[in-house]
C-alpha positions as CSV (number, residue, x, y, z in Angstrom):
1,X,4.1,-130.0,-141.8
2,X,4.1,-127.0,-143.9
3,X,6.8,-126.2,-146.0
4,X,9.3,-123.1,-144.6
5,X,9.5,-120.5,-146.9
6,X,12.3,-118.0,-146.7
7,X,11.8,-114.5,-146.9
8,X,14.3,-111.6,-147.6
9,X,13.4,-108.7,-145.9
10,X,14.9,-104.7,-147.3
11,X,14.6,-101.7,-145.3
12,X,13.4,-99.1,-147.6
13,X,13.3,-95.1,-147.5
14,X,10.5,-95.0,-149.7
15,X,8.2,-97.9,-149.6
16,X,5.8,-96.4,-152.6
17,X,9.5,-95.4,-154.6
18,X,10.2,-99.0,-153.9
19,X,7.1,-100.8,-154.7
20,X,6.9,-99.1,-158.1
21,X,10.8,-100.2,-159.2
22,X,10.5,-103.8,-157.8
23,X,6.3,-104.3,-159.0
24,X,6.6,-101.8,-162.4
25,X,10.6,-101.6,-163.0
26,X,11.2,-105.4,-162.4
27,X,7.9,-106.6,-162.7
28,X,8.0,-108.9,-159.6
29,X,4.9,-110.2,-158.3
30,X,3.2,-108.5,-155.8
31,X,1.0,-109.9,-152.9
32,X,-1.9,-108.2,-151.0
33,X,0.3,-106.9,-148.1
34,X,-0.9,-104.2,-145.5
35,X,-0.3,-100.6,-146.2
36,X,3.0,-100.0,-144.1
37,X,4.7,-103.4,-145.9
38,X,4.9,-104.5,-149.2
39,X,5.4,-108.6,-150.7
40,X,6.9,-110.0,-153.9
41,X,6.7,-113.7,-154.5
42,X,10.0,-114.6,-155.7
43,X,9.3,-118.6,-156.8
44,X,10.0,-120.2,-153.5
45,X,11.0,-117.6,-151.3
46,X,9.5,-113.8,-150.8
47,X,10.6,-110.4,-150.9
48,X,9.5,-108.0,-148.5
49,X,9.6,-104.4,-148.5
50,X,9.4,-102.3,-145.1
51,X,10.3,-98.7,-144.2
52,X,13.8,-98.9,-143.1
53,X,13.4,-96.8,-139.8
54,X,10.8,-99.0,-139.2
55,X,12.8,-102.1,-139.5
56,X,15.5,-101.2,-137.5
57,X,13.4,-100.1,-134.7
58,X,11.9,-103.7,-135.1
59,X,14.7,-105.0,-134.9
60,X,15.9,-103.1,-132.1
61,X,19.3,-101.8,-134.0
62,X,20.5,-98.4,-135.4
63,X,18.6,-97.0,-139.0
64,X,22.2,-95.2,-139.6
65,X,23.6,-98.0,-141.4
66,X,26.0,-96.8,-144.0
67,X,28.5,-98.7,-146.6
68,X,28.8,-102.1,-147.7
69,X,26.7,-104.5,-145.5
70,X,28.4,-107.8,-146.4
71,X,25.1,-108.8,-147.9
72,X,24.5,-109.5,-151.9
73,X,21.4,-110.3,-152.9
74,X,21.4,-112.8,-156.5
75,X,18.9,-113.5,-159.1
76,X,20.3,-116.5,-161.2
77,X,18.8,-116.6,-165.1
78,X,19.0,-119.4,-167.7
79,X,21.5,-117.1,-170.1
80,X,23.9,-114.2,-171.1
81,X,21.1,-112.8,-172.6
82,X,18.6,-112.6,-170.0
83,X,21.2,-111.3,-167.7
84,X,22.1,-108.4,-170.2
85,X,18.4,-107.9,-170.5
86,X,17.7,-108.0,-166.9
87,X,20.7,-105.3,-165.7
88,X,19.6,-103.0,-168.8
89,X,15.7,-103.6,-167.0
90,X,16.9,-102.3,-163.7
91,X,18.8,-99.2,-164.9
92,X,15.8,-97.9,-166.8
93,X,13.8,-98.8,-163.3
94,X,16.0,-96.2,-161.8
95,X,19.2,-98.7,-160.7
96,X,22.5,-97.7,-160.7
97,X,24.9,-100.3,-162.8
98,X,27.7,-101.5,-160.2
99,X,29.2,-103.7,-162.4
100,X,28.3,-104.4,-166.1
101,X,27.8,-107.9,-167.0
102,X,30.9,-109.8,-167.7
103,X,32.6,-113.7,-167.7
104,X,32.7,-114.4,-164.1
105,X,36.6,-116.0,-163.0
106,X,34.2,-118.9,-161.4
107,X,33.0,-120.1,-165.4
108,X,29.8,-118.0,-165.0
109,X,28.6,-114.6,-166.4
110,X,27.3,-112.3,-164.0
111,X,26.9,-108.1,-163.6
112,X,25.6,-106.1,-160.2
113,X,22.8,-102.5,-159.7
114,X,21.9,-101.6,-156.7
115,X,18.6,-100.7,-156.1
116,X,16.6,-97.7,-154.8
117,X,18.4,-97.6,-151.7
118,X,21.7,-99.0,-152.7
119,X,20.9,-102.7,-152.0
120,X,23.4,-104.4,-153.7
121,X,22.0,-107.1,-156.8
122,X,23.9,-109.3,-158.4
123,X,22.7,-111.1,-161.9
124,X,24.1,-114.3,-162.8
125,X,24.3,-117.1,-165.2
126,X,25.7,-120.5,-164.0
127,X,26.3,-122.7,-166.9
128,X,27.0,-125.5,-164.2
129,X,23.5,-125.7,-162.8
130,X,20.6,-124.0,-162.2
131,X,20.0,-122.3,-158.8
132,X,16.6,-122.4,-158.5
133,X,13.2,-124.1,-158.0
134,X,12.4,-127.5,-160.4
135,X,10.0,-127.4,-162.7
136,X,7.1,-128.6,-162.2
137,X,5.7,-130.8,-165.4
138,X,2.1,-129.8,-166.8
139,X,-0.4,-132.1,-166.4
């Protein structure tokens, strides 16, 4: 049995606009995708990218969607550092800083952007664990 990968899909306004922040602001991995999607491999999961009328007809809902969703998307880093780096990487992508990085009241350190279309990132160090895929030893 295959694996199940999960896969976080964003409804976009400008899929080209998007691309280029996530592939050339972030510097996320893209996948060969069709011309009307785009796909990031995100180290055990995937990012997708799809016009956002498009996904809410898929979905069979309104496009109109308008303030906070309820929905944080979080990229965990190995340090303070790297999450400084990362948020200061996004705003000169063309993010918007939400929240600058700080000490988190849960022990952590943490900051949030939101992208392109106001998708909501947080950034986060957890000095309790690491969120995230093993490594994998090199043979």
């Amino acid at each position: 049995m295959k694996p199940r990968i999960s896969m976080i899909t964003l409804g976009v306004k400008d899929l080209p606009r998007a691309v280029a922040f996530y592939h050339d602001g972030l510097g996320l991995p893209k996948i060969d995708s069709p011309p009307s999607v785009a796909f990031f491999n995100l180290n055990g999961s995937w990012l997708g990218l799809f016009g956002r009328d498009a996904l809410a007809e898929d979905a069979d809902v309104s496009g109109a969607g308008q303030g906070f969703s309820g929905v944080t998307l979080s990229h965990n880093l190995a340090s303070e550092a790297e999450v400084d780096a990362l948020l200061e990487e996004a705003v000169a992508a063309g993010a918007t800083l939400v929240k600058a990085a700080t000490k988190a009241d849960w022990g952590g350190y943490h900051g949030y952007f939101s992208d392109l279309d106001g998708h909501l990132w947080e950034v986060a160090y957890n000095p309790f664990g690491w969120i995230g895929p093993e490594d994998t030893p090199s043979v």
